[in-house]
N, C-alpha and C positions, 0 to 999 in steps of 0.2 A: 104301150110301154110305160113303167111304172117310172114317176119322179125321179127315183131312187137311181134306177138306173141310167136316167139320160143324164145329171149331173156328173155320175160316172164318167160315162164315155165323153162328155164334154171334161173332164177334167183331165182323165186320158189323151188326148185331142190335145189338150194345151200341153201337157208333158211333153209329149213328143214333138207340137212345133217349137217350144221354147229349148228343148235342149237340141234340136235340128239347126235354132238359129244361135244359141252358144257355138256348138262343134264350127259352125260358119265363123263366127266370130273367131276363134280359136285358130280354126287353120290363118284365116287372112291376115291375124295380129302377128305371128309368126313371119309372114311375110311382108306387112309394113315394117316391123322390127329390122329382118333383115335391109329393105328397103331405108329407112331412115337411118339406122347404122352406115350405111354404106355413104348415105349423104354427108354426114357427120365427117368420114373421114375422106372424104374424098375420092370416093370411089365408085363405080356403076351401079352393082349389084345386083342381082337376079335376073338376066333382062332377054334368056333363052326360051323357056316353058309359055310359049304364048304372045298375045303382043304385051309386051311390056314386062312379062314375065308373069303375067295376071295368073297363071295357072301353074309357079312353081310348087304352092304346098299340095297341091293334086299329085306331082312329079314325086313329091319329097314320102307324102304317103306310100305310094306305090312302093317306091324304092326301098321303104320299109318293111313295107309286106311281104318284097319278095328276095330278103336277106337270108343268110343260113341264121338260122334259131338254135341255140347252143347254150348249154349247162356248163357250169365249171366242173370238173371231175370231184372236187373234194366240196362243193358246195350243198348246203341243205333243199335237193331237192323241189320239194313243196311249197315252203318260205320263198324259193326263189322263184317259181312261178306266180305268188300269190301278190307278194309285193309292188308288182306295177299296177295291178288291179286294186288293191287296198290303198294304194295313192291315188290314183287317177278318178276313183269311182264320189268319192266326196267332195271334190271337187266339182261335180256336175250336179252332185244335191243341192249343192248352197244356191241354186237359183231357184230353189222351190220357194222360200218366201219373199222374194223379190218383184214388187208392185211397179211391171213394166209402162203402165197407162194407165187413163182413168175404162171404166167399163162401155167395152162394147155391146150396142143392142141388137140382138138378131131373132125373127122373129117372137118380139116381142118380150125376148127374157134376155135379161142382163147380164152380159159373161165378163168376170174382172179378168183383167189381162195380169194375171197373178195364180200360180197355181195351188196357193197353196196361202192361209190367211188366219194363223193362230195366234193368238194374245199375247206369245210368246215371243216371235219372227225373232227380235235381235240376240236372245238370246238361245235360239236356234243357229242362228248364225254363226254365233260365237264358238258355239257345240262342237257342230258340225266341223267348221274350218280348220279346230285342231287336230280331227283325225289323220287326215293327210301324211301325219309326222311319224306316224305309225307304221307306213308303204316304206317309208326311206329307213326308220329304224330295223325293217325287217329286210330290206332290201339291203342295208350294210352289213347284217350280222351273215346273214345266207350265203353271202357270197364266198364267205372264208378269204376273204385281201383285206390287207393290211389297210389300205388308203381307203375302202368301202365302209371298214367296221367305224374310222376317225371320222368320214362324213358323216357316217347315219350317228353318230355321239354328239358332234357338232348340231347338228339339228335339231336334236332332242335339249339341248343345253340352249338353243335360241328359241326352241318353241318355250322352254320355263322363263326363261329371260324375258322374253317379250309378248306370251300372254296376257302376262300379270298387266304391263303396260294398256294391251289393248283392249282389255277387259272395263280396266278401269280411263279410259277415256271416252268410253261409251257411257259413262256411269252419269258424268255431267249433262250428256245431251237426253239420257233415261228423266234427269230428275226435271231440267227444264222444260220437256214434251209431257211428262205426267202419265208416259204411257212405256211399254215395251213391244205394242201390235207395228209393224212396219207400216201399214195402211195409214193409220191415222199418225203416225210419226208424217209420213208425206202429206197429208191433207193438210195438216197443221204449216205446209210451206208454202203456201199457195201464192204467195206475192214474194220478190226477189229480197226485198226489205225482212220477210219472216225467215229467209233461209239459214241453219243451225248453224252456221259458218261462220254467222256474224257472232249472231250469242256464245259461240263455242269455239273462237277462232284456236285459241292452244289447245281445244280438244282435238279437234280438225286434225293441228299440225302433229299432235301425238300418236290418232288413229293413221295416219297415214305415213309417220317414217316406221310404226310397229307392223305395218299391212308390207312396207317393203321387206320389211326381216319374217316376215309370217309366209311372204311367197319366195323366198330366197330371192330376189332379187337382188343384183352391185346397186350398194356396198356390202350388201349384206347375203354374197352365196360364197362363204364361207364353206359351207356343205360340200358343195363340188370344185371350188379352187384350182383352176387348172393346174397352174402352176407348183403348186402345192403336194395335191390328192391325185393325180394325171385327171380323177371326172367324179372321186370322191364318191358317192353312195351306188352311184350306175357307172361305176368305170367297167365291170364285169358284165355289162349286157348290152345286147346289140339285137338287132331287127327291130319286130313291133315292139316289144320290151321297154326296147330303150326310146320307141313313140310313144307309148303309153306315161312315160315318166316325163315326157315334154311335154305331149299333151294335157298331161294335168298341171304342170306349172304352167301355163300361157292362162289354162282354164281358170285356173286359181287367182291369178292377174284379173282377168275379165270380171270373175265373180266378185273379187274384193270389191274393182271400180266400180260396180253396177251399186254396192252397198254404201258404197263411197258416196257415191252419187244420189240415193235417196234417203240418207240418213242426214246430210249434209247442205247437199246442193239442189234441194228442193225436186227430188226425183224427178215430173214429167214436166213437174209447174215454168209456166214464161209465160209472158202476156202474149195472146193472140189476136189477132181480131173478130168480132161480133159470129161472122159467118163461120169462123171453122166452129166458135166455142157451142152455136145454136146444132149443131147438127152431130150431135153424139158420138156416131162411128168414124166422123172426118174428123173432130175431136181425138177420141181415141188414137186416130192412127197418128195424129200430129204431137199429141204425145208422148208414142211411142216413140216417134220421131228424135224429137226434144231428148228423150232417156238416153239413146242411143249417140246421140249428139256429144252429148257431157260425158257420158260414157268412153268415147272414143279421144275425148281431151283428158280425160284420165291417164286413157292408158298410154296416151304419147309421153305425157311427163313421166310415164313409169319408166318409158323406150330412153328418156332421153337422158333421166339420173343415169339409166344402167351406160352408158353410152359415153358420160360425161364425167361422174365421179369414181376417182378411185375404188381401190376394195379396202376396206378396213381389217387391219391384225385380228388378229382375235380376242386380245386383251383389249384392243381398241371396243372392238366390240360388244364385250362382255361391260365395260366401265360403263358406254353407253345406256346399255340397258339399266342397270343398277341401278347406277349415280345420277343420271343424269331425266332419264324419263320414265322412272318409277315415282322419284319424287316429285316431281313435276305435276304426274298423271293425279297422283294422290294429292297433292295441293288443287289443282283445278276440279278436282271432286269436292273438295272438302271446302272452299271457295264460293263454288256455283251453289249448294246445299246451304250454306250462312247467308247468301243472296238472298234465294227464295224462303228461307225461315224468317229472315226481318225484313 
């Protein structure tokens, strides 16, 4: 078997377990969510599907699958099937450059716990993450309702608003790392003192309230508004449909933390001791461990703003973006860049 090919299938191989263990991550955050929500307010929450309820998003799927699937009569067809898939499906790419571990060794050859490792990664990331806005834009217009066409506008008016922001607060941690490959962004954090959080703390705090408006997350799901829009871009779709459009915001959540997480918070890096760091594959798994660790404190606070803070007007919103973390982002670029020049 020729080189060529066994790298293949070893990269295949990692495609598939690494988005086997997003989808995992995806359903279960759904279920912490509801889980932590329910503590938040006082309440039990999920506590039938299994012991503890360990097996409600398994119940919640099903229950999906097996709903009546239904077109709006005057709605665009095609767009309206296409939509949950042209949201859902980029959201499960953004893990391709994401450097989960240092490299496991198996027989003898070295496999990065990474699927994918171009000179490009962050701004791959960046790429990718804005298509998303595209599923909801097509999924407001298709539907033909009034409150679908003002979400899917909504969204498109926060993905412009808050690109611009997230774009450029990446710009300071680009120029301080000297690099835009994710790999060596992460290797460069290898003691807790190197991590870009410190150097870039108003970068940090930038990319992360624009990562809440980027996944519509409260304060910032404006899009869907109950109160507002009755469900805003998917108020007109039900069954797997309306899974697919959940599924990809949870996924979207996950992915941003994971980026959150090794652009920032020193991806797998923590001090370990002697034995795990001498033995490569126990390495590896520890971590992968570590990635997953931070990862998961990520996505609590993302649980816990949506949980705790109001929702923002829309002018509220809009000012935000503008006035307040554009010029910020663009000072903390422009800042960091007269640092490293003198």
């Amino acid at each position: 078997m020729s080189e060529t090919l066994i790298a293949l299938l070893i990269d295949a191989a990692k495609a598939a377990v690494f988005v086997g263990v997003l989808m995992a991550w995806v359903a279960y955050t759904t279920f912490g969510e509801r889980r932590f929500a329910s503590f938040f307010q006082d309440r039990i929450g999920p506590n039938r599907a299994g012991p503890f309820g360990f097996f409600q998003p398994l119940a919640d799927g099903f229950k999906f699958l097996f709903k009546e699937d239904f077109v709006p009569k005057f709605a665009d067809r095609l767009l309206y099937r296409v939509a949950p898939v042209a949201s859902f499906v980029p959201t499960i790419v953004l893990i391709g450059v994401i450097p989960f571990g240092p490299d496991l060794v198996i027989a003898g050859r070295r496999i990065p716990l990474q699927i994918a490792d171009p000179n490009f990664g962050v701004l791959y990331f960046l790429a990718v993450a804005s298509f998303s806005v595209y599923g909801v834009i097509m999924a407001g217009w298709a539907s033909n309702n009034k409150y679908s066409i003002m979400g899917g506008m909504r969204a498109a008016a926060m993905m412009i608003s808050y690109e611009v922001s997230l774009g450029l607060a990446v710009v300071g941690l680009i120029l301080v790392a000297g690099s835009t490959h994710m790999s060596t962004i992460v290797a460069q954090q290898d003691t807790i003192g190197g991590w870009y959080i410190w150097q870039q703390p108003l970068g940090f705090l930038l990319f992360f309230i624009a990562s809440l408006a980027e996944t519509h997350r409260t304060p910032f799901d404006l899009p869907e508004a109950e109160q507002e829009l009755i469900g805003g871009y998917h108020t007109e779709y039900g069954s797997m449909q309306l899974g697919l459009f959940q599924m990809g915001e949870f996924a979207h959540m996950v992915a941003t933390c994971t980026i959150i997480v090794a652009l920032f918070l020193g991806g797998w890096h923590f001090p370990m001791p002697a034995f795990i760091t001498g033995d490569p594959n126990l390495y590896a798994l520890a971590g992968a461990a570590v990635f997953s660790v931070k990862t998961f404190v990520m996505i609590f606070i993302f649980i816990w703003i949506r949980w705790t803070v109001p929702r923002f007007r829309y002018d509220q919103l809009m000012r935000l973006g503008w006035k307040v973390l554009l010029p910020l982002a663009l000072a903390n670029a422009l800042v960091t860049a007269l640092v490293i020049l003198l």
